[in-house]
N, C-alpha and C positions, 0 to 999 in steps of 0.2 A: 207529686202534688205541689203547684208551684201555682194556683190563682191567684192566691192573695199581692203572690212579688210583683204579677205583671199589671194590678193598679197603679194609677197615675201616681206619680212620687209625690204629688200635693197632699192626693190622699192620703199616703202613710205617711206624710210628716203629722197631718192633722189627725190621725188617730192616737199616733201613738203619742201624741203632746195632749189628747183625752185621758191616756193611759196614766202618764205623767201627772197629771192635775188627781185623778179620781183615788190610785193609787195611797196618795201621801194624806188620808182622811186618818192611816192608822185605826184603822176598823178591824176588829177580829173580822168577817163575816168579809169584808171587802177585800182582805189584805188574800185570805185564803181562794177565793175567787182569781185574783191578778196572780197569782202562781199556779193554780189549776189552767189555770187560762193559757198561761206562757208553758208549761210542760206538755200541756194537750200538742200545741202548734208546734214546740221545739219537736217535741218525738214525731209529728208528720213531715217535717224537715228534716231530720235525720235517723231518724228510727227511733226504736223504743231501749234498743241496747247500750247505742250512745247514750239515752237520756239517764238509764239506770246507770250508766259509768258516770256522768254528771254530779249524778247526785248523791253519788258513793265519796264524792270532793265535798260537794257547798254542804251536806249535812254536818260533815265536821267544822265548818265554817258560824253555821249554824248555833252548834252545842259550845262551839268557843264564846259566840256574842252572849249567848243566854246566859252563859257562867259568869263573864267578865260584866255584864249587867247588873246582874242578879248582885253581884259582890261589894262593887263599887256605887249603886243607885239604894239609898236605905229609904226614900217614901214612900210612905204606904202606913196604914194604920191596924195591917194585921200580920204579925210577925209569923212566920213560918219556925225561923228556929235563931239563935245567935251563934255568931263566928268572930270570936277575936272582941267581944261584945258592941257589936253589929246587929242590929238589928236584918234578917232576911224576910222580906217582905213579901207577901200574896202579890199583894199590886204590882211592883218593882218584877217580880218573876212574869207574871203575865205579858204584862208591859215587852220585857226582852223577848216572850218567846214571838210574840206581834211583830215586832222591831226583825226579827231573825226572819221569819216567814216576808215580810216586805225586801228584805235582802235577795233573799234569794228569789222573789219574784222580778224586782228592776235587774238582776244578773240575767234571768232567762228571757226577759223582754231584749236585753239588749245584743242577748247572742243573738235573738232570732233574729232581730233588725241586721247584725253583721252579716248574715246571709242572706237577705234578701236586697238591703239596702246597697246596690252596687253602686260603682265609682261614675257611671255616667247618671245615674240619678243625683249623686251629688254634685255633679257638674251642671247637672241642668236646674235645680235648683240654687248654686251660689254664682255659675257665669253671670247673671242679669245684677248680681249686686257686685259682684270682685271676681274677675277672672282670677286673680291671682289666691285670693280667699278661697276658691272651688280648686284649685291646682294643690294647695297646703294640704286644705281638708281630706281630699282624695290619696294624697302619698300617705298622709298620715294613718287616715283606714288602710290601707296597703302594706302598711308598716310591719304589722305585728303580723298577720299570714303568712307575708312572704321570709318574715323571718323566722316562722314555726318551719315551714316549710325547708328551710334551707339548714336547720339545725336537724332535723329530720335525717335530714338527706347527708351530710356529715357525719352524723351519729353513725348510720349504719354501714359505710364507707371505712370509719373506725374501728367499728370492732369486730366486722371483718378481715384487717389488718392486725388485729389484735392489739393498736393502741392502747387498749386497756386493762389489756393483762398485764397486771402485776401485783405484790401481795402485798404492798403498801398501801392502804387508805386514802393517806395525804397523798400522793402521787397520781392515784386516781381522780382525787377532789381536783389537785392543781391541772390537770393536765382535760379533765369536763370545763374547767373556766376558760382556758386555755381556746376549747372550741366555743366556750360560749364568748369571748371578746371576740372572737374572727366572726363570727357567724351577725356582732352587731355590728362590727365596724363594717362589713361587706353589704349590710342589709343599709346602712345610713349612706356608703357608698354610692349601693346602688339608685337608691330614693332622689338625691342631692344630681347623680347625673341626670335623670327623670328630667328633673327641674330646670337642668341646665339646657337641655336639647330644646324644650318645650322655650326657655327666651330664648335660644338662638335663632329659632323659628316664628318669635316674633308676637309670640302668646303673652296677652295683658296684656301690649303698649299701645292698642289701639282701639278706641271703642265702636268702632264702626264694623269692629271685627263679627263677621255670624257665627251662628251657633247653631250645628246640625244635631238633633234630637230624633227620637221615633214616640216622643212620647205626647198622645193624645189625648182628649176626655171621650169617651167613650157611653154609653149606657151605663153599661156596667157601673160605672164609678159613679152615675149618679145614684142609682139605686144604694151603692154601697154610702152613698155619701149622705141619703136619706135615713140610709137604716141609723145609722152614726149619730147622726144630730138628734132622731128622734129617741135616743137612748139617750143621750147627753141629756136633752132637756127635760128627761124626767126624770135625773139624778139630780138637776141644778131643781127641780123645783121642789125634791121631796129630801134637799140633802139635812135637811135635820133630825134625819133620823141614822143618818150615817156619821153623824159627829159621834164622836167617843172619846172619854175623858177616864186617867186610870188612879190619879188621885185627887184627894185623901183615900177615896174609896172608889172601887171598882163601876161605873153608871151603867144602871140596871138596862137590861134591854129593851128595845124599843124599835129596832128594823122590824119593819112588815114584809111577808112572803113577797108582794110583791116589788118589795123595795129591792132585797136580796136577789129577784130572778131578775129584773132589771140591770143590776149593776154583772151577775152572771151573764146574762147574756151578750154586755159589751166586751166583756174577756173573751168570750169565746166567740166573740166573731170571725175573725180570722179562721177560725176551724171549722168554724160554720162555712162560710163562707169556702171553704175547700170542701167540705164533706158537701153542700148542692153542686159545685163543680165535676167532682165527680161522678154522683148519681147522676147528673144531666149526661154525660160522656158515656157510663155505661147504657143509659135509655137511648142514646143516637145511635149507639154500638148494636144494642141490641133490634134495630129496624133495618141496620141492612140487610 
């Protein structure tokens, strides 16, 4: 399932700079939507197993912010219990557990963006303002992969070898940092020559220089770019009811159903938007 990645990159910078703006309302009802949203699409992009391995990490990320919140933010006008005579506050807890669900919703947006956002879409979106700014941005995405990848790939070479056996702790600690400094300096090696071959060849010193893309506006993208805006603009015009405020006191509710399926529905388009891709594929499939 790969529709959504082969929109025009205009497109998905302008979604997900929707996603960006709608998300940071800090809405119970919004926040938990932009993480249903980003899970839906991550597990269509890598499955469902990765996603449960996922979230077997950021839940503990999670239950850290909500504690570390919860301890340190005493506003609120209804005490839950005292610690260290502290007041721990309803609001202050809610508040964090908001704060934790929008965390881990901008984490899962931004993986998904790393897999679909590839390095010639950033090229073709920053060559027209700085070759050289689209050269940076691109090694810099590049970066962290190909050095999972390469640490990976060391690791198991390793203990193989059984570089790791041995029944010292520290020995084993000193000698994992040991691969993990090769594994950066080889990975910024690598990156830094990238850059070097790329001027030697003469890239960014000239503006006259062209730029070979495959990427077009297509139908598609307008439709997709319809459905977008017309979801926008009845977020922008109903957004007072997606404000939400958590002191003194918690502000009573006030989204209407169709505020809430609204703002659901622009999370999940991207899913959507793969799940009619596919029906259409299986319906063409199924007339031959």
């Amino acid at each position: 399932m790969h529709a959504f990645r082969t929109l025009h990159p205009i497109i998905l910078v302008l979604y997900v700079l929707g996603v960006s703006g709608i998300i940071f309302f800090i809405n119970p009802v919004v926040s938990f939507f932009a993480l249903m949203g980003a899970s839906v699409y991550f597990s269509l992009l890598v499955g469902l197993p990765k996603l449960l391995r996922e979230y077997g990490f950021y839940l503990w990320v999670g239950i850290w912010m909500i504690l570390s919140y919860s301890m340190f933010t005493h506003n609120g006008k209804t005490p839950l219990f005292f610690l260290n005579d502290q007041a721990i506050t309803y609001e202050a807890t809610y508040k964090s557990i908001v704060l934790a669900v929008v965390v881990l919703a901008v984490s899962f947006w931004l993986k998904c963006y790393s897999l679909i956002f590839t390095s010639d879409k950033v090229l073709f979106l920053l060559t027209k303002l700085s070759t050289r700014l689209g050269l940076l941005c691109t090694l810099s995405i590049r970066f962290i992969p190909l050095c999972k990848a390469e640490f990976k790939a060391k690791q198991r070479v390793l203990k193989a070898n059984g570089y790791y056996q041995t029944t010292s702790y520290t020995d084993r600690v000193v000698r994992w940092l040991k691969v993990y400094w090769y594994v950066i300096t080889y990975t910024f090696e690598h990156v830094f020559l990238t850059s070097a071959i790329m001027r030697s060849k003469g890239y960014g010193y000239t503006k006259k220089r062209s730029h070979f893309h495959l990427f077009t506006f297509h139908k598609k993208d307008g439709w997709f770019l319809l459905s977008m805006l017309a979801l926008s603009g009845c977020i922008v015009l109903w957004h007072q009811q997606y404000l939400f405020y958590y002191y003194p006191a918690i502000k009573p509710w006030a989204m209407t159903w169709y505020g809430a399926t609204v703002v659901a529905l622009y999370f999940l388009l991207p899913s959507l938007y793969e799940a009619k891709e596919v029906t259409q594929w299986h319906y063409l499939q199924s007339k031959m």
